[in-house]
Every structure is written in structure tokens, then in C-alpha cells.
KOLNU-814319 format. One record per residue (C-alpha): x, y, z; residue in one letter. Coordinates in steps of 0.02 Angstrom, whole numbers, padded with zeros to 5 digits, always signed. Example, Ala and Ser with C-alpha at 12.3 -4.5 7.8 and 13.67 -1.06 7.14 Angstrom:
% residues 2
+00615-00225+00390a+00684-00053+00357s
% end
This chain:
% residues 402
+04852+04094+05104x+04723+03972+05125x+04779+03786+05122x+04637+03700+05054x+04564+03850+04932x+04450+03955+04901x+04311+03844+04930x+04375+03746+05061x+04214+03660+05145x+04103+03691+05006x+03995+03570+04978x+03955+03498+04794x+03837+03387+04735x+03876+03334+04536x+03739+03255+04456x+03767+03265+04291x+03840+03163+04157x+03970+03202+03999x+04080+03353+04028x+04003+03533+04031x+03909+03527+04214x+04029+03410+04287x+04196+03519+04216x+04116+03658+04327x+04111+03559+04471x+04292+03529+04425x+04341+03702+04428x+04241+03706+04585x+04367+03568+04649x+04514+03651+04606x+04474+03803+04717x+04466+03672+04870x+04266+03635+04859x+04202+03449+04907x+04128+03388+04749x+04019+03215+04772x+04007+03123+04611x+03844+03039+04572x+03823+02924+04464x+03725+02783+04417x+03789+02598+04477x+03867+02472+04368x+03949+02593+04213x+03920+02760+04302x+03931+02921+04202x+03931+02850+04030x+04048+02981+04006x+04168+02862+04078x+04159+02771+03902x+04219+02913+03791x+04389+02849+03755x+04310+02678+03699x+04218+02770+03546x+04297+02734+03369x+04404+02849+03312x+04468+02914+03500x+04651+02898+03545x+04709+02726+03617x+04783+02721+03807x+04799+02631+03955x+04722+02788+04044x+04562+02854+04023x+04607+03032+03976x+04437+03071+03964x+04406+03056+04151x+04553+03098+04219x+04513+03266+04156x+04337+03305+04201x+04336+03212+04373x+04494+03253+04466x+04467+03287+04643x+04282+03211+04669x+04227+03079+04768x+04092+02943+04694x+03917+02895+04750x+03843+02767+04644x+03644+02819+04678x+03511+02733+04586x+03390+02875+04577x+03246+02777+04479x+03214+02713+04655x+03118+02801+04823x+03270+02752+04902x+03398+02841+04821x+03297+02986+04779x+03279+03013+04971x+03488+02990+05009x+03504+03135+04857x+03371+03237+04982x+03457+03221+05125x+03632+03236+05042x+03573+03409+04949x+03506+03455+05120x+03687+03460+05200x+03766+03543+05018x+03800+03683+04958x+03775+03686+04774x+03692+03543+04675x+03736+03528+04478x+03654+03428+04337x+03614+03429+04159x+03464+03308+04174x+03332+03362+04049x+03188+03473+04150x+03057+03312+04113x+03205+03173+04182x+03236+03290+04331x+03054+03297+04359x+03033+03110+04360x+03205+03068+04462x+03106+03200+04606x+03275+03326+04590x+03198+03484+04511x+03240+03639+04603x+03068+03619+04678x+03095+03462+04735x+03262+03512+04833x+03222+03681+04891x+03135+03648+05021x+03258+03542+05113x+03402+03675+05092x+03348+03861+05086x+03558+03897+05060x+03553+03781+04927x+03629+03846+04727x+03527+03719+04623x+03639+03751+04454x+03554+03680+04294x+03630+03658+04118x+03536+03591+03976x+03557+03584+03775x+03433+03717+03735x+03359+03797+03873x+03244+03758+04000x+03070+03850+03901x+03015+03816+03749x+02991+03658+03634x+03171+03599+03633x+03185+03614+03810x+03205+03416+03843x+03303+03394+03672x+03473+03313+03707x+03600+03404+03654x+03797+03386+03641x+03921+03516+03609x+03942+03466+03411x+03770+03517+03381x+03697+03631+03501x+03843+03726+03519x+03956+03723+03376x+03817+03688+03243x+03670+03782+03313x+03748+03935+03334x+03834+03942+03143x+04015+03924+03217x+04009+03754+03121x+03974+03858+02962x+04084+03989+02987x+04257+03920+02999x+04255+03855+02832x+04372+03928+02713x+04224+03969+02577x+04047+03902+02567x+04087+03770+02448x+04224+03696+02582x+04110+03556+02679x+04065+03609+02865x+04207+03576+03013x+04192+03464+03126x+04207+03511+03299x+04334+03442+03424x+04299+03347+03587x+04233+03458+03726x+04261+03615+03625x+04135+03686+03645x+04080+03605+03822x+04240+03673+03909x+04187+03875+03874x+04023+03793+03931x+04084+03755+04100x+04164+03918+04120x+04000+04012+04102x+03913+03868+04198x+04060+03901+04352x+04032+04093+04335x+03842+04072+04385x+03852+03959+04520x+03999+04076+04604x+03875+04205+04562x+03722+04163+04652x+03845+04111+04795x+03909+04304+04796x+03708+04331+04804x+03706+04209+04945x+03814+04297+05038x+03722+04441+05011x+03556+04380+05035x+03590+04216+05132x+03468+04128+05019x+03511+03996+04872x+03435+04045+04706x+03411+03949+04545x+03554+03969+04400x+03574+03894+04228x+03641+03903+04084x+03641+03804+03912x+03754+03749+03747x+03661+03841+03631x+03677+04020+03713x+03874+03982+03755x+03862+03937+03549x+03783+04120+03494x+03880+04199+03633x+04053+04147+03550x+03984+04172+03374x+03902+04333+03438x+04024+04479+03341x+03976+04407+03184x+03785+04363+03272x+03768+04527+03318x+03806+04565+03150x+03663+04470+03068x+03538+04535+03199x+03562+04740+03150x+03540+04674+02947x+03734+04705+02913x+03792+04657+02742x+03897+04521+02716x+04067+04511+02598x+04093+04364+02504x+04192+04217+02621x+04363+04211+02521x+04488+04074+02557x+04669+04119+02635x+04732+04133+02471x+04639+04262+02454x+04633+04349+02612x+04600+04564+02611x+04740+04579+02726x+04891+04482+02710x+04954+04534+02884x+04806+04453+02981x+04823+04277+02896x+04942+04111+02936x+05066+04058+02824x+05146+03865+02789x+05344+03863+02827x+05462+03768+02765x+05436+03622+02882x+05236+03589+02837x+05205+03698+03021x+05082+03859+02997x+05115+04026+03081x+04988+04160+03098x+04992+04338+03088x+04899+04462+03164x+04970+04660+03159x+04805+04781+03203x+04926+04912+03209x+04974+04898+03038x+05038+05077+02992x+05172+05073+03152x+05206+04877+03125x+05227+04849+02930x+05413+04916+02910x+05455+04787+03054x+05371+04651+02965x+05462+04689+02810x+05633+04697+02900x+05578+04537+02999x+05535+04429+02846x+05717+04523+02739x+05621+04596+02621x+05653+04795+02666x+05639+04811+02490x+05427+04826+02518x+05438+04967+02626x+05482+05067+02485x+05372+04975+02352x+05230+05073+02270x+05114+04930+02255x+05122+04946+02433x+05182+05116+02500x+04996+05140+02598x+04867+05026+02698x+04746+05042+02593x+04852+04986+02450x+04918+04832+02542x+04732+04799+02560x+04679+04839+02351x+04829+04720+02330x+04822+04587+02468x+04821+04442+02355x+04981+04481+02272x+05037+04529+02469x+04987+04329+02505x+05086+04265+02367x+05230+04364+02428x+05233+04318+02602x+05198+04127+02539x+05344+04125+02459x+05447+04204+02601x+05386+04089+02748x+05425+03925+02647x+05592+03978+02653x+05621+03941+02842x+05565+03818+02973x+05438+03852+03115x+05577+03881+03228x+05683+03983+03109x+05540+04111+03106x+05497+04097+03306x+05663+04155+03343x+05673+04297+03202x+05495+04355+03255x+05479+04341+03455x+05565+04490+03528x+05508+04607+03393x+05365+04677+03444x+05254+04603+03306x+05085+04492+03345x+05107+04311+03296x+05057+04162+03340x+05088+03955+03295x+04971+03867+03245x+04996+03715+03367x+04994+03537+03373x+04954+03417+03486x+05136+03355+03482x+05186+03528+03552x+05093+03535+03706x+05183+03397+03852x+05343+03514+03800x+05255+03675+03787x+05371+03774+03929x+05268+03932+03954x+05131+03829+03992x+05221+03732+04128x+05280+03887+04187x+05119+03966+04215x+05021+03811+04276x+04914+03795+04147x+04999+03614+04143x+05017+03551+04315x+05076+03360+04382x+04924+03267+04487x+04972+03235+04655x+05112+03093+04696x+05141+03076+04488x+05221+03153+04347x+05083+03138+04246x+05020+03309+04186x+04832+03382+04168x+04754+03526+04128x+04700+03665+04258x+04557+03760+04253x+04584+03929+04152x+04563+04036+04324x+04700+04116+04477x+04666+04203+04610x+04816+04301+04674x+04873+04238+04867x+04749+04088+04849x+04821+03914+04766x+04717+03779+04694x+04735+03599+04757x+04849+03487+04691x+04764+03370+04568x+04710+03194+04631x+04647+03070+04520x+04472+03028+04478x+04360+02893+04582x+04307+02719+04517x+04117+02686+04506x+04032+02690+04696x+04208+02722+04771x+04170+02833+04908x+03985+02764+04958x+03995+02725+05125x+04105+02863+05162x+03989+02998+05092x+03846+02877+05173x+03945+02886+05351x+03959+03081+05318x+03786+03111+05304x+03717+03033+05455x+03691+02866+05405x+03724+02724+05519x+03823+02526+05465x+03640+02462+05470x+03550+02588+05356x+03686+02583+05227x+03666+02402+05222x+03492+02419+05209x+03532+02555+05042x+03630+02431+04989x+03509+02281+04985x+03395+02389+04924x+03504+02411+04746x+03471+02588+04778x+03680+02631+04825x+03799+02522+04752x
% end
């Protein structure tokens, strides 16, 4: 088993800002890699800032960044200058993989396109992630995950219970967190190819394509001219066994029985109405289906009966699909996720985070440490690289490393 991961020795250079790039440098880190932060001096990665916004949670711990830069180290680079520019040459020179979600004009201007490092680092993975795209009009467009993702690709629009019901909002990171996933799955890509090929390639990936991708059943839809029914609200659902109910206790639970000709007569025993089974109304699936409504009303009236709990413990163990619709209350308690890491305790605290989605059988990930402050690490990863006391100094006068 290896005892720094995966990636031990890796080498990761994260220039990028917010949270889909740098979460795949994350997941990068978690699998042992050596991911250099870099980020502008004074307030860094405005990123940094995100719990400060109205209407975020209130804490004494930035949440925000404990999340997306566990494990890194920080180099607070002013790239606006020659001087800095030239440390991010030499740095993606020794590296590995370089990320960043700088538009394709900022990159240009900062002297970090993929043409610009290239030629220092024939090895190098030069991973880019933008809003839109790289081609095309939008291609320098900013974009966050509430618009190119969620509201570009329809996703926005389709959640809502009818058209009438005003779009949803999206969450925090929502849609940037699938992002990163498909951002991480390139870069390990073109380093399969490297191995392969023993060259570095070029890899990228965007917001809007992660958008269509996740709306893609009902995308894919649209693009062979399918027909669309009529959006009905869960009242109104055509199959009551495929749609969440309120219990007694405010809580939702959601069903979801495919196999509905094998799993109905459990349902009905499940929710102590046996007396369906041999109803008329709904003796077939395709008359639960003509009669779904009255189905809904049924089922309404039978989950307000009992509490969340009540029905967890009547349901699990029966071989029927369900799910609860969680809280955020749920999840520091949430047991099966402590038990299968998907919660997991930074290193020397008991203060929990969230791992990256991903195991590798016989390989472990590194226990998480917490994020750097601005410029933390500057000499260090200075030192690293080759420069000498007097040459840091020098980067340091020069406001170009802080």
C-alpha cells in the first residue's frame, strides 16, 4: 500500500480561482499529489471571501476554504509582473500538471497559455477550465456555476414543479463540484497518455458542457425532436410510486420502485394497506398509472400518519427503493457516511470534511490537512525550485512574491 498515494511526488501547479479547477487539484491532493497554490498577494483567491457574501452561513471557520484547499501549499505570485511570470515558468518547468480557469485572453496576457509553458516542460498536462469553452464568441465570458451550468444548460428550468413555479436557484458549488470531477478525469487522463506517450498534452473542460452533460437524458431528448408531456406538479405525478411524500414530522421521503409489478404488493404491506393489492382501481400497472392521482392522495394520507423515522425502520430491510430527502441537520450524524469515509476528520482534529467522491482499492488517500494562509509557503516553494536567500529577496522587493 503506498503511504503517501497514488500520486505521491506529483507535482501540481493550481492557478485558478473559485472552486471547479482548484476542487480538482484537491482530488489530486487527496491521492498524495503536491499541489502549489497560487494566488495573488494581499486577498489571494477571492474565493477566500465566499463565506463573507450576504446570505452565507456565519462561522469562525471559513468552510468555504477549508473545503476546496486542503492539502496545498500557497505561493502568493503577482503574475501582472515579468517577474512573477518567469518564477510560474520555471515552477511549471519542474511540475507535472498545471491547472487554471483564467479566461484564454487573461492567460494570454499573464504569458501562461499552453503555448507559453510548453516549451519549458514537454511532460507538462496544461489542464484548462473555462465558463463556455475555449472557441467561439463566449469563450472569455465569465461564467459561474449558477449560470453557465445550472442555467445554461435548462437544469435551472427543469426542476420546477410546473412552468408557472419561478426558476430554482442553484446551491453553492453544485454544479462546480461534478465540474471538478470531469475536470480530475482529464488531467488523470492525459497523464495515462503520458505514460503512454511520455509527452504532456493539452486538456479542458468547461461549466456549460458539465451543464448539458447532466441535463443530457432529457437534452438528448430535445435534440432527436421528442415530444414533450405537460410538466405536472407532485400532486399530480403519473406514477405515485416514483414520487416523495411529507410524513408526519414535516420530513419528505421519496420513492422510487422501477420494478413495480414484483414490488407493489410489498409497498402495500409496507405502508398497512394490503387492502390495495386486491383493489380494482388498481389491480394492474397500467391502472395505477390511469389512476395515479387518486394513488397520490392515498399514499399522502398514509405517510402523514408516521414520522421520518417510523417509516425508515418499516421500509429499510424490505427490499423496496427509497430514499430521504435530507437536510443539512442530518449530515455531521449521518453514520453510513462516516462509515464509508465519505466524512473523514482532518489531520490532528475532530473536525470533519468532505472527501473526494473516488477509492482506489489497496491505495488510501492522505489524511486531510488544513488549508494555507495567503503566501504561506513562498520561500519554501521558492527554496524548492532552485532559488537562492538572495534571489527570493530580490522577488520579494520586487512585489512580484509576497
Amino acid at each position: 500500500m503506498e503511504e503517501k498515494g497514488i500520486f505521491e511526488g506529483l507535482k501540481v501547479l493550481d492557478c485558478a480561482s473559485f472552486i471547479a479547477a482548484p476542487a480538482a487539484a484537491t482530488v489530486l491532493s487527496d491521492f498524495g499529489a503536491d499541489v502549489i497554490k497560487i494566488e495573488p498577494p494581499g486577498a489571494g483567491d477571492p474565493y477566500r471571501n465566499l463565506p463573507n457574501l450576504p446570505g452565507y452561513p456565519h462561522s469562525e471557520h471559513n468552510f468555504a476554504w477549508l473545503l476546496e484547499a486542503r492539502n496545498k501549499k500557497s505561493l502568493a505570485l503577482d503574475l501582472s509582473k515579468p517577474e512573477g511570470q518567469a518564477v510560474l515558468h520555471k515552477l511549471a518547468a519542474q511540475a507535472d500538471v498545471f491547472i487554471t480557469n483564467y479566461p484564454p485572453q487573461v492567460r494570454e496576457r499573464l504569458g501562461i497559455t499552453h503555448e507559453h509553458l510548453a516549451p519549458h516542460n514537454e511532460r507538462l498536462i496544461y489542464a484548462s477550465f473555462t465558463g463556455y469553452g475555449e472557441k467561439g464568441e463566449e469563450a472569455n465570458k465569465p461564467g459561474f456555476d449558477s449560470n453557465a451550468y445550472w442555467a445554461r444548460s435548462g437544469l435551472m428550468d427543469l426542476v420546477r414543479a410546473t412552468e408557472d413555479t419561478t426558476p430554482a436557484r442553484s446551491v453553492a458549488g453544485m454544479g462546480d463540484h461534478p465540474c471538478a470531477m470531469a475536470f480530475y478525469s482529464a488531467i488523470v487522463t492525459a497523464l495515462y497518455k503520458r505514460e503512454r506517450t511520455g509527452k504532456g498534452s493539452h486538456v479542458s473542460s468547461n461549466l456549460m458542457a458539465n451543464g448539458i452533460w447532466a441535463a443530457s437524458v432529457l437534452a438528448q431528448a430535445k435534440l432527436v425532436g421528442a415530444k414533450f408531456e405537460r410538466r405536472r406538479p407532485r400532486e399530480e405525478a403519473l406514477n405515485a410510486v416514483t414520487n416523495h411524500y411529507q410524513c408526519k414530522d414535516g420530513r419528505w421521503i421519496i420513492l422510487s420502485l422501477l420494478n413495480e409489478d414484483r414490488q407493489w404488493p410489498a409497498l402495500a404491506k409496507c405502508l398497512g394497506r394490503e387492502d390495495l393489492i386486491a383493489d380494482a382501481r388498481f389491480a394492474t400497472k397500467k391502472d395505477r398509472h390511469a389512476r395515479s392521482t387518486e394513488l397520490v392522495k392515498i399514499f399522502d394520507k398514509v405517510f402523514a400518519t408516521r414520522t421520518l423515522a417510523e417509516w425508515r425502520k418499516i421500509l429499510d430491510g424490505s427490499g423496496l427503493v427509497f430514499g430521504v430527502v435530507g437536510i443539512l441537520d442530518d449530515i455531521p450524524n449521518d453514520q453510513q457516511m462516516i462509515d464509508n469515509e465519505v466524512l473523514v476528520p482532518f489531520e490532528n482534529d475532530t473536525m470533519l470534511t468532505i472527501s473526494s467522491p473516488i477509492w482506489v482499492d489497496g491505495s488510501k488517500k492522505v489524511q486531510p490537512r488544513k488549508p494555507p494562509g495567503v503566501g504561506e509557503h513562498s520561500d519554501e516553494i521558492l527554496r524548492n525550485a532552485g532559488y537562492d536567500e538572495a534571489a527570493i529577496s530580490k522577488l520579494r522587493a520586487s512585489g512580484a512574491v509576497a
